[in-house]
C-alpha positions as CSV (number, residue, x, y, z in Angstrom):
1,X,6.3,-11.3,8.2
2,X,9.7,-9.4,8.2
3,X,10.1,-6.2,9.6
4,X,10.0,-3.2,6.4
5,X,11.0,-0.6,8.5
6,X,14.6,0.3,9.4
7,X,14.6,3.5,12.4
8,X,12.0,6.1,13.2
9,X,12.8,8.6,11.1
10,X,12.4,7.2,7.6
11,X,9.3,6.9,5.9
12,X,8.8,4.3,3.0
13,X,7.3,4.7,-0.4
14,X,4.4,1.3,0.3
15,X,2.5,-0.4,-2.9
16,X,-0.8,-1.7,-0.5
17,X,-2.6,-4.8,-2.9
18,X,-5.5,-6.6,-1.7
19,X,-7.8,-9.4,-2.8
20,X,-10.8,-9.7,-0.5
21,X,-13.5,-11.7,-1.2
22,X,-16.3,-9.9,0.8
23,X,-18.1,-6.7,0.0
24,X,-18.4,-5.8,3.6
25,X,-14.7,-6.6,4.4
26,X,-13.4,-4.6,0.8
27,X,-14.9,-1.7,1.9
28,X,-13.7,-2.0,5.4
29,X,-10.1,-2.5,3.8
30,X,-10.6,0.3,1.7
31,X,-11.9,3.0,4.4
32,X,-8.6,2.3,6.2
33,X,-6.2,2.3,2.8
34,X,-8.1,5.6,1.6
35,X,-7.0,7.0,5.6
36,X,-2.8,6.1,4.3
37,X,-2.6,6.8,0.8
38,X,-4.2,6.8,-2.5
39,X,-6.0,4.4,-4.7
40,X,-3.8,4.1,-7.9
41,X,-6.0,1.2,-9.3
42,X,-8.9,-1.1,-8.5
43,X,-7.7,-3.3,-5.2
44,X,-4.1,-1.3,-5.2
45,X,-3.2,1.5,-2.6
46,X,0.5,3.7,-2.8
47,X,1.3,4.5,0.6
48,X,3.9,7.1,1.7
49,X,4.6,6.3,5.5
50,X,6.9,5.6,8.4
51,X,7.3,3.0,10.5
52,X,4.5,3.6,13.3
53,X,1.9,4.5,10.5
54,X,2.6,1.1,8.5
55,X,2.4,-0.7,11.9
56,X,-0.8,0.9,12.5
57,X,-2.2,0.2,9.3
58,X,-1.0,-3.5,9.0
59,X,-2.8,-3.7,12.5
60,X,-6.1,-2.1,11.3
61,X,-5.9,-4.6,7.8
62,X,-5.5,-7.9,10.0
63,X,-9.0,-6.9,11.8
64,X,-10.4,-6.8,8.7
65,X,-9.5,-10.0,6.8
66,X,-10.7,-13.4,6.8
67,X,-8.9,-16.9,5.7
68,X,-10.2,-16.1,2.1
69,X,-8.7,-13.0,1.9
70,X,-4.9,-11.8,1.0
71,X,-3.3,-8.2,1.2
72,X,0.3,-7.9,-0.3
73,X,2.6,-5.1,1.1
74,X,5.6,-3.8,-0.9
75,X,8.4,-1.4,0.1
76,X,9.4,0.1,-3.4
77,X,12.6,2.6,-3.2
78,X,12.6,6.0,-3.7
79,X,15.4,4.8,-6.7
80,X,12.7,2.6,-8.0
81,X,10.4,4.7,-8.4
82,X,10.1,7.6,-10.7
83,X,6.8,9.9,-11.4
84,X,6.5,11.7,-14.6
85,X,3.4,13.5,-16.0
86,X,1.3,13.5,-18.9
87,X,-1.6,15.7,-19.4
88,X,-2.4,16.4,-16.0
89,X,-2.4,12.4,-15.0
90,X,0.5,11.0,-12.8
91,X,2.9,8.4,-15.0
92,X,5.0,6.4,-12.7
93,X,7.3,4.3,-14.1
94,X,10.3,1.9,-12.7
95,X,13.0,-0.3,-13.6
96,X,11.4,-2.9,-11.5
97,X,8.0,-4.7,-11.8
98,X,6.2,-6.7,-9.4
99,X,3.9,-9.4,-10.1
């Protein structure tokens, strides 16, 4: 997998999406994606985190996983990625989609 992170200092906005075929291994994923960020739909975590914390989560994931199961990590730029509001509930929005 390549590298996502660039130096120490910067921390990266991270879209976290999972398929995992298990009960007992989702909920395992999930206890460690609820301890990084925050569920923004069903099997789909958004992550705001530096280098060391997405190296120590990505470490935590591959304990959890089996051969039938997939988790897709995304770097999304801060450029990308804009957050509006409407009543109350978060709106984000981009340019860019990914499927």
């Amino acid at each position: 997998m390549r590298e996502m992170h660039r130096n120490t200092e910067e921390w990266d906005r991270i879209l976290v999406i999972y398929d995992v075929a298990t009960d007992k291994n989702r909920n395992r994923v999930v206890r460690i994606l609820e301890s990084y960020g925050i569920r923004v739909q069903r099997s789909a975590f958004e992550c705001h985190l530096n280098y060391k914390r997405i190296d120590s989560m990505k470490n935590q994931l591959k304990k959890c996983l089996s051969d039938k199961d997939s988790i897709r990590i995304y770097r999304i730029c801060e450029s990308c990625f804009d957050v509006g509001k409407y009543d109350s509930i978060p709106v984000y929005s981009s340019d860019s989609v990914i499927v």
